[in-house]
N, C-alpha and C positions, 0 to 999 in steps of 0.2 A: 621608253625614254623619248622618241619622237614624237609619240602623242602628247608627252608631259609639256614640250618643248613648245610644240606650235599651238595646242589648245586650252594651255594655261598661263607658259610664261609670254607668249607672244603679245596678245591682247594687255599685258601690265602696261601702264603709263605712268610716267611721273610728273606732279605735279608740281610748280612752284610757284604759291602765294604769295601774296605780301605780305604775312603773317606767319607762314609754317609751309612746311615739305609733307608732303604725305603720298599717296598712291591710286591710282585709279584702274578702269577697265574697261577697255572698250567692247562695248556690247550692242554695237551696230555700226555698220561703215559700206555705204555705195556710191559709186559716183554721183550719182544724178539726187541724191539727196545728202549727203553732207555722213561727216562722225560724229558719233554721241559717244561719254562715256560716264560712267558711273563714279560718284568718290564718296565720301563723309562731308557732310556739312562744315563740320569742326577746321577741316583743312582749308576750303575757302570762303570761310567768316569773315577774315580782314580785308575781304573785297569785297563785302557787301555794307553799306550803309544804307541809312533812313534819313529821310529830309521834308520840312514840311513845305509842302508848294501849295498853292493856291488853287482849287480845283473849279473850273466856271461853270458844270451844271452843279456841285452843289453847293457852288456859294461861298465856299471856307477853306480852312487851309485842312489838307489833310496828309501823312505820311508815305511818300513813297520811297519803294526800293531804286538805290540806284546801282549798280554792278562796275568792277574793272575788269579787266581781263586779265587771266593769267598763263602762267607759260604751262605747254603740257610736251613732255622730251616723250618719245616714243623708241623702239630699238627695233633694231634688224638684227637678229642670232643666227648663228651657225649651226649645224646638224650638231654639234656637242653643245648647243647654249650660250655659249661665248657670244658677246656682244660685238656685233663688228661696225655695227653704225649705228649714232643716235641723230634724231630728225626732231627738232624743235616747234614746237607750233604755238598759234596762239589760240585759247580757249574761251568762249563765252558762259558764264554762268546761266544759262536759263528757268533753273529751277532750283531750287532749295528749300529744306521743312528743317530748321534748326532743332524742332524736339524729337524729331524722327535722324535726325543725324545724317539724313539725306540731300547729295547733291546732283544736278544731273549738265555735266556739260556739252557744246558743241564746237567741234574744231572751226578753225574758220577755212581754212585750205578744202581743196576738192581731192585732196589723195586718198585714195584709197588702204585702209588698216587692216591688220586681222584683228579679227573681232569675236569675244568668247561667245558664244553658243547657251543660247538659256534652258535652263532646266523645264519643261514643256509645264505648261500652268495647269493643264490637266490632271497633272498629279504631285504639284507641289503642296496638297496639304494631304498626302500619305509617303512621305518618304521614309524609308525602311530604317531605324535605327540601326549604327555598328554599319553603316555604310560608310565605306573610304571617301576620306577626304584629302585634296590641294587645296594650301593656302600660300595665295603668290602675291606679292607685292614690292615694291621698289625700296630696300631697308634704306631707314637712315637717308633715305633721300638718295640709295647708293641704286646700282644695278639690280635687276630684278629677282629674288631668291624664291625656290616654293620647301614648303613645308609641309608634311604629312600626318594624317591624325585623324581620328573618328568620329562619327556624331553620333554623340554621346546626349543628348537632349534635347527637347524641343517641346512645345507648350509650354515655356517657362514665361510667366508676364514680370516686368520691372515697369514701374510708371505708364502701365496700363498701354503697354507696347508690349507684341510676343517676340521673344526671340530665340530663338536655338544655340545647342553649344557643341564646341567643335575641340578637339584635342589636338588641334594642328595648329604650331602657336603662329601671332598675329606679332610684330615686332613694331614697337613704337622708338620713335625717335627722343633720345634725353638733350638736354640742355644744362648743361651747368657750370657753374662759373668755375674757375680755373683752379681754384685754390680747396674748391671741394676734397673733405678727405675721404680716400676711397680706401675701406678695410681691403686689406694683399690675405693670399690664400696663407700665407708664415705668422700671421696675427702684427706685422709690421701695418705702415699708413702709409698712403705719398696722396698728393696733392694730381688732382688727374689730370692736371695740366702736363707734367711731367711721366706718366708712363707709359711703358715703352711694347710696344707687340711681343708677343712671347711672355710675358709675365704675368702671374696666377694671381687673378684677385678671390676675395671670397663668396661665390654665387650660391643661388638658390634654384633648385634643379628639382627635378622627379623625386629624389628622395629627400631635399630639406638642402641642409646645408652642403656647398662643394666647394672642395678645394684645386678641382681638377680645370677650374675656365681658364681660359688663355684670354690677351688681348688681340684680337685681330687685327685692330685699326683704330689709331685714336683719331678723332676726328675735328678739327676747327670750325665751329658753328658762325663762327661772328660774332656779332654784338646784337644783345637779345634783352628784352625785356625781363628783367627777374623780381618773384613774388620769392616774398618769405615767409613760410610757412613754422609756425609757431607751437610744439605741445608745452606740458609743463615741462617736458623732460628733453625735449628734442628742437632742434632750429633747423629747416631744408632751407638753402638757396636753388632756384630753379625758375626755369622758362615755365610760362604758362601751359604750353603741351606736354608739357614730361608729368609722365606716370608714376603714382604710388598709390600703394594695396590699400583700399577703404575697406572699413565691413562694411556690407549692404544689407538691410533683414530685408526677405522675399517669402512672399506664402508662396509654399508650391501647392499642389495640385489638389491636396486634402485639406489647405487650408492650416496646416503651420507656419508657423515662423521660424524660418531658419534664417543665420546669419553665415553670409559669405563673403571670402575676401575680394574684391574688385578693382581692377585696376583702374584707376583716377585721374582725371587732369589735377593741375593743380589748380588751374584756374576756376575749376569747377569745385572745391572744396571750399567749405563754410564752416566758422567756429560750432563745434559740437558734434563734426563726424569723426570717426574714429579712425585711423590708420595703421598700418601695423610699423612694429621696428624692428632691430636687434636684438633680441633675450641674451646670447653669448654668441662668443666666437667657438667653433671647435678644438674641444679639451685634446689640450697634448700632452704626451704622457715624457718627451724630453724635449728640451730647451736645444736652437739651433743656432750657431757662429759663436759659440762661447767657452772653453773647456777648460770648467773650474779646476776640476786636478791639476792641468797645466801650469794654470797661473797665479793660485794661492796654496797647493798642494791636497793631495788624498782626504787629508784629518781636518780643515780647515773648513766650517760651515757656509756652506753657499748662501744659505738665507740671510748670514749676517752682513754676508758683503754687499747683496741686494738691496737692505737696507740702509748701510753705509753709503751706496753710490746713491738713492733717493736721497738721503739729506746732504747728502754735496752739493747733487744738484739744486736742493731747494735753497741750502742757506750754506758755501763754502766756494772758496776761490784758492788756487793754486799760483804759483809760478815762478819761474825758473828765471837765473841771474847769474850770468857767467861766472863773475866774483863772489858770487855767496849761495849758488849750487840753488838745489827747488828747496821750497815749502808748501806747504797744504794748512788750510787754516778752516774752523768747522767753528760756528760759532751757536751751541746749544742755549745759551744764557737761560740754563736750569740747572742746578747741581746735580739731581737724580740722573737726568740726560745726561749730562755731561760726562758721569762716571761710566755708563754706561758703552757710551762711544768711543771713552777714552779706552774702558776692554777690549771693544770689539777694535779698535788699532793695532792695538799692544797683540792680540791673538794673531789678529789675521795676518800682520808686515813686520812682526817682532821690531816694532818701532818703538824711539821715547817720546812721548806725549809731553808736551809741556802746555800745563793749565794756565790761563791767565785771568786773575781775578776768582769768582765764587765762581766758577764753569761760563763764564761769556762765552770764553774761546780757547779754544785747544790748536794746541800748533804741533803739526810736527815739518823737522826738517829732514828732508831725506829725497834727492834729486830721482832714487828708482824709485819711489811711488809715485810719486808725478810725473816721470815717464812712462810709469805703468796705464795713470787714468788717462793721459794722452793718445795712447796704444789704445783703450779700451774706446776710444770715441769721446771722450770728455773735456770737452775743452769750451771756451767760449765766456763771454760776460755774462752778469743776472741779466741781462736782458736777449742775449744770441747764444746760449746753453741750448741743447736739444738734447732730447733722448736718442742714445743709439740703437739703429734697428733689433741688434742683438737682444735688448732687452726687451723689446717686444715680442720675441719669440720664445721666449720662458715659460716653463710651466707656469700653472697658476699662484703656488704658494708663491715663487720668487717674485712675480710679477707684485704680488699683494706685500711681499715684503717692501719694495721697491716703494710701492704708493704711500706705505707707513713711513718710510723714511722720511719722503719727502714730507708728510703731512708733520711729520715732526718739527720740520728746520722751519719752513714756509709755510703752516697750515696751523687748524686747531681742532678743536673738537666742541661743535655748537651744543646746542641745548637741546637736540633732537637726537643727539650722538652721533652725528653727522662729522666726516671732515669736510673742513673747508680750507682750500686750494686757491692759492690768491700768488700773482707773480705778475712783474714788469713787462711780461713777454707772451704775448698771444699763442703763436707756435708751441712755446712747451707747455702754454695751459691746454690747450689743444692735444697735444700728445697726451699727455695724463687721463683730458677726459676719454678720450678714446680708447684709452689701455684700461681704463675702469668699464667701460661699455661692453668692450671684448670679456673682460671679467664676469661679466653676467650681473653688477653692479647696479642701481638707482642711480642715476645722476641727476642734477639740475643742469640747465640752458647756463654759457657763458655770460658774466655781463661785465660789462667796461663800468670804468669810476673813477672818477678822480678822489684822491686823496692822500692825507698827508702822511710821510716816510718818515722814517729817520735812518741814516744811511750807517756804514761800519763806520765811516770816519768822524760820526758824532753828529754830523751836519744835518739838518734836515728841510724838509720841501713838499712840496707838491709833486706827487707823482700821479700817473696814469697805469690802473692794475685790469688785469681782469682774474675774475672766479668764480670758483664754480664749488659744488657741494656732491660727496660722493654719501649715498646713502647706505651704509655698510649692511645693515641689519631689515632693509624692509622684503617683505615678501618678493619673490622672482613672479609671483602668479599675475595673468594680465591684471591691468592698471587701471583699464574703462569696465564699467558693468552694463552689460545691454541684456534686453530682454530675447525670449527665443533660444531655439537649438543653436548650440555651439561647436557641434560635431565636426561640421565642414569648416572650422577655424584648426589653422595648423598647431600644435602646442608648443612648438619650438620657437613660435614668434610672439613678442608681447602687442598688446595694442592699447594706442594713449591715445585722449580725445585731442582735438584741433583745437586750441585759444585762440589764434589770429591765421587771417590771411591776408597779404598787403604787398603792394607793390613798392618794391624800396628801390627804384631806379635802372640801371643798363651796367653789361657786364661781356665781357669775351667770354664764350660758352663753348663746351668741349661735348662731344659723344664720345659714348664706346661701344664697340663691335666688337661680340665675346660667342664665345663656342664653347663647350656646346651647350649651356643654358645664357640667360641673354638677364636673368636679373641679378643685383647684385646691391651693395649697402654704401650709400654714400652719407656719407655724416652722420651714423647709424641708423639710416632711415632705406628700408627695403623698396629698392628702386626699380624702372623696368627698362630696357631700349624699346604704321601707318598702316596701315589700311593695308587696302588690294582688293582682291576676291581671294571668296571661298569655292573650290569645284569640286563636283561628285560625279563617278562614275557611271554613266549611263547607255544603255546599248555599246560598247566600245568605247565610249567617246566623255571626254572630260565637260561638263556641261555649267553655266553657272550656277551656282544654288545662294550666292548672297552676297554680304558684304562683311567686314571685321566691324561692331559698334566703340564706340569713344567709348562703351565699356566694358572692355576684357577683362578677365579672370583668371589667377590664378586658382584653380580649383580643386577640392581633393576628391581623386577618383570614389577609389571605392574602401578607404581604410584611413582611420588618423594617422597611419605613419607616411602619408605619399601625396605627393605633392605635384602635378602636371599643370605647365601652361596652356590651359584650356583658355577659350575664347568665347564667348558670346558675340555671336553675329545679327544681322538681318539677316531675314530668311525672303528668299525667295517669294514667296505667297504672299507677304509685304511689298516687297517693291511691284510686286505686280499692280496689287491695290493703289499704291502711291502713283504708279503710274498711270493709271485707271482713270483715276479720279480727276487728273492733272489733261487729260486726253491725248496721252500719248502712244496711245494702243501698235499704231505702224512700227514701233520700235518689233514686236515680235509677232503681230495679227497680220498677216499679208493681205485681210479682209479690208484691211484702212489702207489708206496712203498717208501720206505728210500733209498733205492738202486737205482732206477729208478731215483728218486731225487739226488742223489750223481752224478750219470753218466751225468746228462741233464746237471748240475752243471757245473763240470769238463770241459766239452766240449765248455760251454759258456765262462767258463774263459780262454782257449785254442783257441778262436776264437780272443776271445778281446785282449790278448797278443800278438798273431799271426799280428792282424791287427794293434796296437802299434808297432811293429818290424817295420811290411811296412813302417811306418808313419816316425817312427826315421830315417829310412835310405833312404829313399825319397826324 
């Protein structure tokens, strides 16, 4: 544990850009020549610009880099880990490879760090597979956490970059706006602006789906840029850094094609890549907060009353008057329906029904049923109705009864044999389609519309609806067709191609900090919670071997039923090259100095300008 302590977590740093929070590592630090540490390109992006200036040997304008600085927090731990002091400093960008995902910065203070220990270059292109790994980084922008796991691969190329893969998960930062609905491990929703630590959403884990995550920590982001991500079937709101599962097709090492899932910015996604969603929530075999014997008796069928309480909610208003006691009022304006519901009263509350006109409306009077749907969570205008959690934790028939109701009172049946779901009220179109998505259902994306009503009281107008369309009868199988092995695609998840990506303006953003797996479904879309390093066991001692890349992976070991957050990193043998190249060899060559590296430098940019000169005037 003390090794863990001082030769993995100590060297973590935390970064803060003008664009995003992510993780670094210091991996050099002496007085007499300054700190360097290591991070992702991605995380300080929004401090780099290009501008054109005017260059006087060659005559023209040409682009240069120009850098700001950023903050990097460093910690001082106790013999148990515990953070006892943070030290803020300020960092210089001096190197960046945006398609290598590389950045390499330098403190500007002369204090001395601890600093991680590199993996010897001597033998970074034979490291032993199934060798342990720490992966340590600053979560969420929070304190420094490590993580443990295997490497489990290496010679893997993507975009003609190698990089290795590590079983020790790498935890990215989410962003998303407040009112995001995040599926609960009970098949309920809440908005994650409002939930609360201790409460079980439903994550995706080693074995698929779990109901066991807790919230740790819900977390206030600020105000962040938000891109909206569009399939046919799906709508994300989210920060440009927050992650979602892409296929990727990768030839490995024989030269197939295989498809894998990858974890994605979003700002990095383009109409036509695929990403994965929710296929269902986990079948429950009993409904919880609700206890039908109790409250309509033994003999009384639960499905009917599921159904009943759907078309209340879609087309029925209640209420109570000291002088003339409750009513409840359903308005089918069908006769077949209307007989129908008028049974399903008459069975379930041994009520009398009184019909008005060819079945428009059924009334009944009776102040215990309208105290009962009051009890039950039912209350509220067509437009502040919501669904009670209760009903979202029903098995699946009642749940489906539930949807039929309503699609009866408020809905239809297109021409694809689709319902379609149309209400005054965002929220409970919202609910529905969410309780259709848990169902393992086809949905379509919300859309708003104005158009015209006509109200109970005859009157009509202009109204503002939104709706949605549930596909009752299309295949559950995924939705995109791509070419190559599908093997390492999980089956439990579907995947729909991207239509749009687009920035739709600024928004207060939320994270969450979840145990013990870390991804989970926000708008039915399979989401992820920076960097750090990756370290491996070497002679005793925890050594660096790389970095976490902007593209992680959820990946399947070794069987379709299993599901580990694996990561693809840089490897070691990489940044040695990048650094190589760049002449920064005194970071780990005690052969070089700083100086010696300045001067190699200098003359190599002096050769390549020189020979640019020739080229231009040639």
């Amino acid at each position: 544990m003390a090794n863990l302590i001082k030769e993995v977590l100590a060297p973590v740093a935390r970064i803060r850009a003008d664009k995003a929070r992510g993780s670094g590592t210091i991996i050099y630090s002496r007085d007499e020549v300054g700190t360097f540490l290591l991070t992702n390109y991605h995380v300080v992006e929004g401090n780099i610009t290009y501008k054109d200036v005017w260059d006087e040997l060659l005559k023209r304008e040409i682009k240069k880099e120009f850098t700001s600085q950023v903050e990097v927090d460093t910690y001082r731990l106790g013999e148990h880990g515990e953070v006892k002091g943070i030290f803020t400093d300020v960092g210089d960008i001096i190197l960046g490879n945006k398609q290598q995902d590389l950045a390499l910065l330098q403190l500007r203070s002369g204090t001395p760090y601890s600093g991680a220990e590199l993996y010897p270059e001597e033998l970074a292109s034979s490291v032993p597979l199934l060798s342990e790994l720490a992966c340590a980084g600053a979560a969420m922008g929070e304190k420094p956490i490590v993580t443990t796991g295997l490497l489990n691969g290496i010679q893997i190329e993507i975009d003609n970059y190698e990089y290795w893969l590590s079983s020790a998960p790498s935890i990215f930062g989410n962003c998303l706006p407040g009112d995001t609905l995040v599926s609960m491990a009970d098949g309920t929703v809440k908005e994650i602006k409002d939930l609360q630590v201790g409460e079980l959403v439903l994550a995706y884990g080693p074995s698929g789906l779990n109901k066991q995550t807790g919230v740790d920590e819900l977390i206030h982001s600020g105000v962040k840029r938000i891109y909206e991500v569009k399939t046919r079937n799906r709508t994300l709101r989210a920060s440009g850094n927050h992650p979602v599962v892409q296929v990727l097709p990768v030839k490995d090492w024989t030269g197939r094609m295989r498809n894998i899932p990858v974890w994605q910015r979003v700002d990095s996604l383009q109409p036509g890549d695929i990403i994965a969603v929710m296929s269902s929530h986990v079948t429950r075999e009993l409904g919880r907060g609700f206890n039908f014997a109790k409250e309509i008796g033994q003999d009384k069928n639960p499905e009917m009353l599921m159904r009943l309480l759907g078309f209340f909610v879609g087309d029925g208003y209640k209420r109570k008057r000291p002088s003339e006691g409750g009513e409840l009022n359903l308005y089918p304006y069908d006769e077949e329906l209307g007989k129908f519901y008028e049974k399903v009263l008459r069975d379930l509350f041994d009520v009398r029904v009184t019909v008005i006109g060819r079945y428009e409306q059924l009334r009944v009077s009776s102040t215990g049923l309208v105290d009962k749907l009051s009890a039950w969570g039912f209350d509220g205008s067509s437009k502040t109705k919501t669904i009670p959690d209760w009903v979202m934790t029903q098995i699946a028939p009642y749940q489906m009864a539930f949807l039929q109701g309503y699609a009866e009172a408020d809905g239809y049946v297109n021409k694809h044999n689709a319902w379609v779901f149309e209400a005054a009220n965002e929220k409970l179109i919202k609910q529905l389609r969410m309780m259709a998505i848990h169902l393992g259902l086809q949905v379509s994306n919300i859309y708003h519309r104005q158009r015209a009503t006509t109200f109970p009281n005859g009157n009509s107008g202009e109204g503002e609806t939104w709706v949605f369309q549930v596909y009752r009868f299309y295949s559950k199988n995924p939705n995109s067709h791509f070419e190559g092995d599908k093997q390492l695609l999980p089956d439990d998840l579907q995947y729909v191609k991207v239509n749009d990506v687009r920035v739709i303006g600024e928004a207060e953003t939320y994270d969450l900090k979840l145990s013990p797996c870390h991804s989970f479904f926000a708008d039915g879309v399979l989401v992820h919670n920076s960097g750090g390093g990756v370290f491996i066991k070497h002679d005793d001692k925890w050594r660096y071997l790389g970095i976490p890349s902007r593209i992680t992976v959820a990946f399947i070991g070794y069987s379709a039923d299993a599901i580990t957050h694996m990561g693809y990193f840089i490897p070691i043998k990489r940044i040695y090259g990048w650094l190589r190249d760049n002449c920064y060899q005194f970071l780990w060559d005690d052969d070089y100095t700083k100086e010696e590296c300045d001067q190699i430098r200098n003359e190599k940019r002096e050769k390549e300008l020189a020979l640019h000169v020739m080229r231009t005037k040639g």
